[in-house]
KEBASE-673496 format. One record per residue: x, y, z of N, C-alpha, C, O in turn. Coordinates in pm, whole numbers, plus 50000, padded with zeros to 5 digits. Layout:
<rs>
XYZXYZXYZXYZ ...
</rs>
This chain:
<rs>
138021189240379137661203040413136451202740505135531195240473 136351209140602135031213340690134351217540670134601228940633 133311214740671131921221040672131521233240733130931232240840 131691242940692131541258640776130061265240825129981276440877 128701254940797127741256740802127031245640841127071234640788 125951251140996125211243141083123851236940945123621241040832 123321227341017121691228640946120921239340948120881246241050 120211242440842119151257040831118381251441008118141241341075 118281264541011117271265541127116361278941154116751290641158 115061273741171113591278741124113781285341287113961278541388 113631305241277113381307141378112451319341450112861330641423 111821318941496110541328441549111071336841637111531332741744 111081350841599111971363141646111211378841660110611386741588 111571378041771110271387441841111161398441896112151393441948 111151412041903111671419341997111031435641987110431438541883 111171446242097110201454842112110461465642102111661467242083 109731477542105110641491942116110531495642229109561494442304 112011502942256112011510042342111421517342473111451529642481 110891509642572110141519642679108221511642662107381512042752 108031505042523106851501442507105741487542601104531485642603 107081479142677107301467842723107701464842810108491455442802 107341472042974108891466743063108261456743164107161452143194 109851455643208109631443943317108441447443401108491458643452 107351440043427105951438443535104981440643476103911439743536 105001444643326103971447743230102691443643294102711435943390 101581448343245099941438443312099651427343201098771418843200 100651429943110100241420042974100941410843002100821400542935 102051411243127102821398643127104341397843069104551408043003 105381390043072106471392343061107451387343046107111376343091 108501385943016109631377043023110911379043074111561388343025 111461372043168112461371343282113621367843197113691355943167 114301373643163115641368043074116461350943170117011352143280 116371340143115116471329143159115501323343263115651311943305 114511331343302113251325843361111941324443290110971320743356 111791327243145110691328643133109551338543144109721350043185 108231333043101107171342443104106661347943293106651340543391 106371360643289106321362943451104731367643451104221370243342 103961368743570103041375743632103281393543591104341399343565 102161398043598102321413343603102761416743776102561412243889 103391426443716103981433343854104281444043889105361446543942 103181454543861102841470643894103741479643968104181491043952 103851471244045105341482344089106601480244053107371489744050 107121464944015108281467443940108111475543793109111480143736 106931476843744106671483743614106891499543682107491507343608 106591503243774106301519043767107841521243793108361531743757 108691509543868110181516243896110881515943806111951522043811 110421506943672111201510643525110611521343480111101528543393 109891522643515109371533543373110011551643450110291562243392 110001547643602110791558343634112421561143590113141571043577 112551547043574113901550743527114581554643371115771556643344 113281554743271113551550243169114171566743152113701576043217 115361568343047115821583143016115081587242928114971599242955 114411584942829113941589942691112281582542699112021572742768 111431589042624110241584142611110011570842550110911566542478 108801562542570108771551842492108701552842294107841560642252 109221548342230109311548342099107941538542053107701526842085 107061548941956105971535541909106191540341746106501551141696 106021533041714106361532341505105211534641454104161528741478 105461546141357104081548341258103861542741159104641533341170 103381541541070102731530440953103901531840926104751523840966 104311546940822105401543840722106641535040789107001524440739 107221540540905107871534440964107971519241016109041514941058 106731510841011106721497441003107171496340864108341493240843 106191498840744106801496440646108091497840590108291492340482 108741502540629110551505940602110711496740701111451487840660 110321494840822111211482640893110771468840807111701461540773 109671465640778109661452740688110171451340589110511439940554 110451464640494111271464240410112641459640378113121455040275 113281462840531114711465340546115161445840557115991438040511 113951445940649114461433040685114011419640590114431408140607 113081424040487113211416540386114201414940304114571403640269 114761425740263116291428940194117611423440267118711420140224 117091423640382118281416640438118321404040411119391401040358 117611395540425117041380540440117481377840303118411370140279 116711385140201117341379340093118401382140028118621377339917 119301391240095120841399040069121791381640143122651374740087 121121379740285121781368740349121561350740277122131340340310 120601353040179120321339940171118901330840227118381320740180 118611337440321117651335640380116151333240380115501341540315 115551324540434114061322640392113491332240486114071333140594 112401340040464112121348340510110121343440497109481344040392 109751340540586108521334040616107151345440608106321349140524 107461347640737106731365640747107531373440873108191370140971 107081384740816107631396740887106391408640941105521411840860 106391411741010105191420441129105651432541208105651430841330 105991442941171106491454141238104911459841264104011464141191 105081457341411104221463041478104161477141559105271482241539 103451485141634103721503641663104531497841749105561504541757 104551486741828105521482241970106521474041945107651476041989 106221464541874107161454541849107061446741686106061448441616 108311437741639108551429941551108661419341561109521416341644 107981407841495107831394441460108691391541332108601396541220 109461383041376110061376241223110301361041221110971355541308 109741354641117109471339941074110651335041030110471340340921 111741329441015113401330540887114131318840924114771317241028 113991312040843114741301140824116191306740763116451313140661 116891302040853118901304740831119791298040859119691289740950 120801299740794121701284540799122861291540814123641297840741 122701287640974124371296641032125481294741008125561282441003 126511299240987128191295540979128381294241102127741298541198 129751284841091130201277841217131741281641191132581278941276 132101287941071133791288241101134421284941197135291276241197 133991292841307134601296841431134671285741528133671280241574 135931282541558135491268041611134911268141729134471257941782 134851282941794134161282341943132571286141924131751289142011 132421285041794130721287641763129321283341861129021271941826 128971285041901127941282941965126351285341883126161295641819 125401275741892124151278041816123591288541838123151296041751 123531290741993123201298342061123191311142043122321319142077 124471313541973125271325941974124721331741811124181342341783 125041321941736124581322541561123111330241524122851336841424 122321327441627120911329741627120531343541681119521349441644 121301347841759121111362341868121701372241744121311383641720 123101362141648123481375441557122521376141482122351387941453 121511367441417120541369041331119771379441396119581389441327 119401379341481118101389341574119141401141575118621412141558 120321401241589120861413641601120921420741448120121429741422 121851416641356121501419441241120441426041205120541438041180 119401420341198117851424941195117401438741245116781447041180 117891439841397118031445641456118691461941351118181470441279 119571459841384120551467341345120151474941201120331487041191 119621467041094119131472040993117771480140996117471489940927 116981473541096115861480341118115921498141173115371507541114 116631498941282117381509841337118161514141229117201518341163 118931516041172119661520441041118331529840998118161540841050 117411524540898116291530740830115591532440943114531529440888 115241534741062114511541641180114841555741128114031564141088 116821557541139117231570641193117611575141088118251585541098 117391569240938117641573240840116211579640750116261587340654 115201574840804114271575140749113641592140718114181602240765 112481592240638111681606440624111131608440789111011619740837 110891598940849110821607241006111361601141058110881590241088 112771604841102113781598941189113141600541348112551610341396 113521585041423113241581341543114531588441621115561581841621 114551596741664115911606441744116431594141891117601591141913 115381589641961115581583342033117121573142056117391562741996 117811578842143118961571442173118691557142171119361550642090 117851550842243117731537142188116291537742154115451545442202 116101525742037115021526141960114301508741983113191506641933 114951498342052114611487642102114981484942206116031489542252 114251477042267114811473242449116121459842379116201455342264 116971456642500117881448142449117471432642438116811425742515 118141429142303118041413942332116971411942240116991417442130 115741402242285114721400742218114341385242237115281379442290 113221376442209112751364742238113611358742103113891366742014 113981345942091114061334342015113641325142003114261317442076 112731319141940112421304241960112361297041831111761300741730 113131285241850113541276141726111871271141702110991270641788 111771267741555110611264441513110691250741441110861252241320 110611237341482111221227141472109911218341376110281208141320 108771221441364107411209941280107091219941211107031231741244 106841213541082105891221740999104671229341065104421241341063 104011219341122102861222441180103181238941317102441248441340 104721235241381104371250441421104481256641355103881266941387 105201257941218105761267541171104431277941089104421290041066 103591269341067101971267940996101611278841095101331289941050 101601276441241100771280841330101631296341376101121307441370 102751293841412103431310941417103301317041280103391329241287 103161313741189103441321941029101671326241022101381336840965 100811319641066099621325641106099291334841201098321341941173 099881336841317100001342441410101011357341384100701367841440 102071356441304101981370041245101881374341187102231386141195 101111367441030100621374440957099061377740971098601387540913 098321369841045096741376841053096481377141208096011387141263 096851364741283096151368441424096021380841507095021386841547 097561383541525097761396541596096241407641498095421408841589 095951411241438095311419541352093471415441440092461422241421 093521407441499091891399941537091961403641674093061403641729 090711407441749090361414841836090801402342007091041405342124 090731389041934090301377142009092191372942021092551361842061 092951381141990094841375441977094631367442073093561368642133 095341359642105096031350142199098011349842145098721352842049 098081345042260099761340942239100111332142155099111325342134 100771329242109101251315342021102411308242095103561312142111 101891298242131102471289942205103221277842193103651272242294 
</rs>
């Protein structure tokens, strides 16, 4: 019989709301298959002209129901769940998961984006379900960062990074 399941894999999962983040930011950016970019002021002002709906930023309660959701998920899935960071702009999640492979055209690649989607998806659920529903047609920009977390030692250093750094005046990136 086959083995229907990859090795667990530890992964650092980042993605933003809606309108809060766009391409040319001054904070800097990420090029979907290029990487981190330069700020770029006028490609920022021609998204933000285009955006249909206002930017979405999350209020306390509303982080807290998104950490909620996605703790329940994690451990509904099996999942190690490291830390979790719903921020007014964006979400950090720490989660070790051990993908199925049934599918024989599985891709790792692919296993990992459903995790971020999932997540996704539950978070938004209790957005528009919540005591103050987010009306906003979309409530995250698409997609979101992934990065496999392969040494203890990073895993030490991102699981610090969203549970206290972001909170310190001095943040830096985690790299």
């Amino acid at each position: 019989m086959p083995n229907d399941f990859c090795d667990p894999v530890t992964l650092f999962i980042t993605w933003t709301t809606y309108g809060s983040w766009l391409p040319g930011d001054a904070r800097g950016w990420t090029r979907w298959k290029q990487g981190e970019q330069q700020p770029q002021p006028v490609l920022e002002d021609w998204c933000k002209d285009r955006m249909n709906e206002n930017a979405v930023l999350l209020e306390s309660s509303q982080r807290e129901s998104v950490e909620e959701v996605i703790r329940q998920h994690a451990q509904r899935r099996g999942w190690q769940l490291h830390a979790v960071s719903a921020r007014s702009n964006h979400v950090h999640i720490v989660v070790t998961v051990v993908p199925s492979i049934g599918d024989p055209n599985f891709r790792m690649s692919d296993g990992v984006k459903r995790v971020r989607d999932q997540f996704k998806a539950n978070a938004t659920r209790v957005l528009r379900h919540g005591q103050n529903p987010v009306m906003n047609e979309k409530v995250w920009t698409k997609g979101g960062d992934i990065q496999l977390i392969v040494t203890d030692d990073d895993l030490e250093q991102v699981m610090i990074y969203v549970s206290e750094a972001q909170d310190r005046m001095d943040r830096g990136k985690w790299g």
